[in-house]
C-alpha positions in Angstrom: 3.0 1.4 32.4 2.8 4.6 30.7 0.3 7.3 32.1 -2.7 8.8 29.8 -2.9 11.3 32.6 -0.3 14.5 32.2 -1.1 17.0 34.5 2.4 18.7 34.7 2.7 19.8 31.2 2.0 23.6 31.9 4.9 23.7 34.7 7.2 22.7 31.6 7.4 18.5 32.3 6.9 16.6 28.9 4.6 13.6 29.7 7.6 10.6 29.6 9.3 12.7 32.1 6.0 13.2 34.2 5.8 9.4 34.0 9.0 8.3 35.2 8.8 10.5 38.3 4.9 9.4 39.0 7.0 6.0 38.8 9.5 6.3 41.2 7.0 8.0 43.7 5.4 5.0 43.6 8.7 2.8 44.3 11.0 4.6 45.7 15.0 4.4 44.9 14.0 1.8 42.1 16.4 1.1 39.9 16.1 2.8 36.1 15.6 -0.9 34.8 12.8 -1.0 37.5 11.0 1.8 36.0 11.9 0.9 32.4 9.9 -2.2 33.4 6.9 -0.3 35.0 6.2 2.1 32.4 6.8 -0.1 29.6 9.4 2.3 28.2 13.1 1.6 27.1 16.6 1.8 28.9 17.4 5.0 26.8 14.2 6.9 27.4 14.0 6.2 31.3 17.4 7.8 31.6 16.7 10.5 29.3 13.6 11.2 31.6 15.6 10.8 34.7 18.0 13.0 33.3 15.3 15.9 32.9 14.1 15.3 36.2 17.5 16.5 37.6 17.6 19.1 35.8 14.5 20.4 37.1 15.4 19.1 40.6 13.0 16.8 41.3 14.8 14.1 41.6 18.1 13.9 43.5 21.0 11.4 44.9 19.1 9.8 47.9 21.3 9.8 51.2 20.0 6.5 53.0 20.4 4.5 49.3 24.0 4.7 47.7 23.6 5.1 43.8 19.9 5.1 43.8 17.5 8.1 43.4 15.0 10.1 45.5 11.5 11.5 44.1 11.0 15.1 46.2 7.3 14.9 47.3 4.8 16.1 44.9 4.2 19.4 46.9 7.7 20.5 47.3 7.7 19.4 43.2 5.1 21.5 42.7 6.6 24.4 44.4 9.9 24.2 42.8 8.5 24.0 39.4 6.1 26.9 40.0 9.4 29.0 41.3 11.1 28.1 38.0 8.2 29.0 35.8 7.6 32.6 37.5 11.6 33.1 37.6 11.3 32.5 33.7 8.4 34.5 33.0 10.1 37.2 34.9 12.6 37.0 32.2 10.5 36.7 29.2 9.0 39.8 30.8 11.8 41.4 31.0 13.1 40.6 27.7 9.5 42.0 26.3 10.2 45.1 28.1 13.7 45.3 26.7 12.6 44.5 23.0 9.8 47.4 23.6 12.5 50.0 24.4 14.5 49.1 21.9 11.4 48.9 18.9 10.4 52.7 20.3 14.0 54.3 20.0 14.2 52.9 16.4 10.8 54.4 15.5 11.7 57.7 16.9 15.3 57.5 15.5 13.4 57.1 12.0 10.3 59.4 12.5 12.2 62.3 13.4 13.4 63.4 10.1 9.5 62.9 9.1 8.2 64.9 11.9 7.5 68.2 11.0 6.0 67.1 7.5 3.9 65.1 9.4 2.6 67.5 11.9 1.4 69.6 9.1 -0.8 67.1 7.8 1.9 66.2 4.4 4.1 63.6 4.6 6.1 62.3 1.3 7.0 58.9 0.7 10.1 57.5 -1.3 9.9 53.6 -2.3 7.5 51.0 -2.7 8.1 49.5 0.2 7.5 52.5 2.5 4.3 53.3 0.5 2.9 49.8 1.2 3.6 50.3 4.3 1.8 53.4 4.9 -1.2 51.7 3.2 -1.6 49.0 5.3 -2.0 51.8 8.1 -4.1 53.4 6.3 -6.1 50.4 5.8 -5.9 48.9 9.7 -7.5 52.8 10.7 -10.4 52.5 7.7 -13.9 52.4 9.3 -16.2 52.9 6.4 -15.1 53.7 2.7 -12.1 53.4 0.4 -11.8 55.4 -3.0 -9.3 54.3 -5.5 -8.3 55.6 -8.8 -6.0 53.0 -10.2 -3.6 52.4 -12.4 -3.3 51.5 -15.7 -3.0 47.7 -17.6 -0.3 45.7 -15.7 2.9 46.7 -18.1 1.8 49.7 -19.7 1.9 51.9 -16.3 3.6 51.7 -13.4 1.5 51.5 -10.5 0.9 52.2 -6.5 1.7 49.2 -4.7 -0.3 46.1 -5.1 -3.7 47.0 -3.2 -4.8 43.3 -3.3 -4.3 42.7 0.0 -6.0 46.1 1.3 -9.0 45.2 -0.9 -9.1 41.7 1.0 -9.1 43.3 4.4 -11.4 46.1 3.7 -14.0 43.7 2.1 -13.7 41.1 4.8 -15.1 43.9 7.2 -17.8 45.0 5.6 -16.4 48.8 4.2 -17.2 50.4 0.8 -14.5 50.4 -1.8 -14.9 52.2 -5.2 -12.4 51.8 -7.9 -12.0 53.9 -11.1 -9.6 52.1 -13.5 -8.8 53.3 -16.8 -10.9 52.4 -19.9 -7.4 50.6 -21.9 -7.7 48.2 -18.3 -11.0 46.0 -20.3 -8.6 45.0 -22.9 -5.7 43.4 -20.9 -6.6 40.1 -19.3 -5.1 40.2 -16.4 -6.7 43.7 -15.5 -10.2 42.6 -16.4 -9.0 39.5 -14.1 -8.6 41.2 -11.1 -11.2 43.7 -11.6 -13.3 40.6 -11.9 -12.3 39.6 -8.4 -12.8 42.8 -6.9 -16.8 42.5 -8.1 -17.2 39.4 -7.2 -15.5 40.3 -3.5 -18.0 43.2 -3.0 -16.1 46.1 -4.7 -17.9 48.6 -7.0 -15.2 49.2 -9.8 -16.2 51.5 -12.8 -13.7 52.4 -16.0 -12.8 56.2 -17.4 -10.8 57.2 -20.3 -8.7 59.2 -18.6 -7.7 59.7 -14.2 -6.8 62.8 -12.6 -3.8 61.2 -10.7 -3.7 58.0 -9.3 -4.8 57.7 -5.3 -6.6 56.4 -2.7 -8.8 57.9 -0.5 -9.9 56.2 3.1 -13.0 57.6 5.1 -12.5 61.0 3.5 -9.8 61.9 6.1 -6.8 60.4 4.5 -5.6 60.1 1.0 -2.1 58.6 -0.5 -1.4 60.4 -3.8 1.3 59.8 -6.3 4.0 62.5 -6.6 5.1 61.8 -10.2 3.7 61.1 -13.2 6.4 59.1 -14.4 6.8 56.6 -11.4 4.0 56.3 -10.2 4.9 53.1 -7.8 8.1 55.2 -6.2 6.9 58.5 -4.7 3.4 59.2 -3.3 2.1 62.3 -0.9 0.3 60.9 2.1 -2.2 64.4 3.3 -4.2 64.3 6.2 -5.0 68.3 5.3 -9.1 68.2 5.9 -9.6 70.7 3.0 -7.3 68.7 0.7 -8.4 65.4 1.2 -12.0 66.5 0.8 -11.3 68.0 -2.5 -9.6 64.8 -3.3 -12.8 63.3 -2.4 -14.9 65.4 -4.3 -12.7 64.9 -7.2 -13.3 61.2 -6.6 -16.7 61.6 -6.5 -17.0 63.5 -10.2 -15.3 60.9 -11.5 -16.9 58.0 -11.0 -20.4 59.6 -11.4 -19.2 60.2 -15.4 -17.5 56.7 -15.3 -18.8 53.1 -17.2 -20.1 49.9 -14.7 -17.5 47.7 -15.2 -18.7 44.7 -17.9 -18.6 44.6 -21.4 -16.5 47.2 -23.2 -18.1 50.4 -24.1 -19.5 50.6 -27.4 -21.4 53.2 -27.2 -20.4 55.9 -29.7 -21.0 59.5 -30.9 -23.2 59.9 -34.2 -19.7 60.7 -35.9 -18.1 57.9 -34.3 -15.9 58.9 -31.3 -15.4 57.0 -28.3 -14.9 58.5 -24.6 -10.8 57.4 -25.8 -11.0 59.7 -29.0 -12.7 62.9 -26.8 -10.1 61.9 -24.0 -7.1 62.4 -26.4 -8.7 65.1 -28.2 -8.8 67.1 -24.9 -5.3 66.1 -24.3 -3.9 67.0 -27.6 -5.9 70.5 -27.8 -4.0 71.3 -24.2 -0.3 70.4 -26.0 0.4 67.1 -24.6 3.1 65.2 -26.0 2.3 61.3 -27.5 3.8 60.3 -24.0 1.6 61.9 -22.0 -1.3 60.9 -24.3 -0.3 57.5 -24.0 0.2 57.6 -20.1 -3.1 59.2 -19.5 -4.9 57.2 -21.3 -3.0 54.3 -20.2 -2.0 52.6 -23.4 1.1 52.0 -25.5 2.6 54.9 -27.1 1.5 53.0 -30.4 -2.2 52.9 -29.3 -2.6 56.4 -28.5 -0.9 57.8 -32.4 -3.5 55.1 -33.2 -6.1 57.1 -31.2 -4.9 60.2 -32.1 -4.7 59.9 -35.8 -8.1 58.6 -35.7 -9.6 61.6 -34.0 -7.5 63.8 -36.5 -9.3 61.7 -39.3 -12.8 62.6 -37.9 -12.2 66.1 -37.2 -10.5 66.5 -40.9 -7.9 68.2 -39.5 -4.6 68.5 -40.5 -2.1 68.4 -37.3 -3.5 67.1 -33.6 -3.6 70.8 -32.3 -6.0 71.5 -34.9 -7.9 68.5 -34.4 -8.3 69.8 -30.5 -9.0 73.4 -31.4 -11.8 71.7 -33.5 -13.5 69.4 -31.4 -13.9 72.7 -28.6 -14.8 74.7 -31.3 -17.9 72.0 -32.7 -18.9 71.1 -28.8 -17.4 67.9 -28.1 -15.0 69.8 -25.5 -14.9 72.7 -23.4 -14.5 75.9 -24.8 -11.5 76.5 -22.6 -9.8 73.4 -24.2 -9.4 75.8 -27.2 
């Protein structure tokens, strides 16, 4: 009959084949229909079994019984299938080792051209796919706080990499993380959507008319800021300078002290009716900025900001957008320097 007990299943003996040979210990140079009988298994999977025990050489032809087989003892079993095991794993170690060499001459083939950047503390990054890489280090070295200004509505801005996943990770352990998004985000559903998630995750995530750059900030040792305007998910700047990264900080810091909880839109309004959107494009427009850059800034559609803009031209009551700038330093509602 067949055996509940397999205690050879570590040594690399699947429990029929353990069977058939605990079976032909106990009757020695029995015939396979013998053992078929005695273990209540089939024709087929005694010879399979039998087969496998050759293989790992504990069976073998018997020399007193023509035709028949012979079970070694258990201990001379025991040894030979210990010596196969170690002779393996002596392999598999060996084939670790070889893997390792060959990992660590790829990364140094790869990191060389980097190297110097990198020693300074500035290393630039081409491609999505590098840059999420380089977050998710960033992310296994965090130990207490993550500050992110992010992008804009999903389709109106391109965007850093998807930081979902660093979020979840981040959160999971119990670390900080701040978010800034851009006012235009609490009109697009799937932007309020996620923002949702990161609230109810843990996150603290405030809106602002307008961001600096987009970046992230870990511990205040590390930041990952994008390099263009335009493409904003292609090129980013990784620093490590101490001095830059805790202006960076700083910067972060400002901001979100001035930025709106997230929750219901802002509707909270100047006694002549501007929003923090109309000041934001006033400022813009009174430093020369095309519609584009409005638009990107802000992080609408180009049609939204000449809405916005046109708007804040109508409550200065002036007659071009430079003007309306000009105006709005000149009455208070921006620095003087914006003039």
């Amino acid at each position: 009959m067949r055996t509940s007990e397999h205690v050879l299943g570590r040594l690399g003996v699947e429990p029929e084949t353990e069977t058939v040979y605990r079976a032909l210990l106990a009757r020695p140079y029995a015939t396979p229909a013998t053992l078929a009988d005695h273990t209540g298994m089939t024709g087929r999977e005694v010879e399979r079994a039998l087969g496998r025990l050759a293989e790992l050489a504990l069976v073998r032809p018997s020399a007193e019984h023509s035709g028949r087989l012979y079970a070694v003892s258990p201990r001379l079993g025991m040894d030979i299938l210990l010596a196969r095991q170690q002779a393996e794993l002596a392999a598999q170690q060996q084939r670790v080792e070889e893997s390792r060499a060959a990992a660590a001459r790829l990364v140094s083939e790869f990191a060389v051209p980097q190297q110097s950047a990198a020693d300074h503390g500035v290393l630039r990054l081409a491609g999505a796919d590098r840059i999420s890489d380089h977050l998710a280090e960033m992310g296994a070295a965090a130990e207490e706080e993550l500050q992110v200004f992010a992008g804009g509505p999903p389709g109106t801005l391109p965007e850093l990499p998807p930081l979902r996943p660093l979020y979840e990770k981040l959160l999971a352990r119990g670390m900080r993380v701040r978010t800034v998004c851009l006012d235009s985000a609490r009109h697009d559903p799937a932007a309020v959507a996620h923002a949702e998630w990161l609230a109810s995750a843990g996150a603290e995530v405030r809106t602002a008319a307008v961001l600096p750059t987009r970046m992230v900030v870990v511990d205040r040792r590390s930041a990952l800021v994008c390099a263009s305007a335009e493409d904003t998910a292609q090129t980013a700047v990784s620093v490590r300078v101490h001095g830059v990264v805790t202006a960076l900080s700083t910067l972060f810091d400002a901001v979100w002290a001035a930025a709106e909880r997230l929750g219901p839109p802002p509707s909270r309004r100047a006694a002549d009716g501007f929003t923090r959107q109309h000041l934001a494009a006033l400022q813009l427009l009174a430093e020369g900025h095309t519609d584009a850059t409005v638009a990107r800034r802000l992080g609408v559609s180009a049609r939204t900001a000449r809405r916005i803009a046109t708007d804040a031209m109508a409550g200065m009551k002036a007659r071009s957008r430079f003007q309306a700038g000009v105006l709005a330093a000149q009455l208070g509602y921006l620095p003087a320097s914006s003039a």
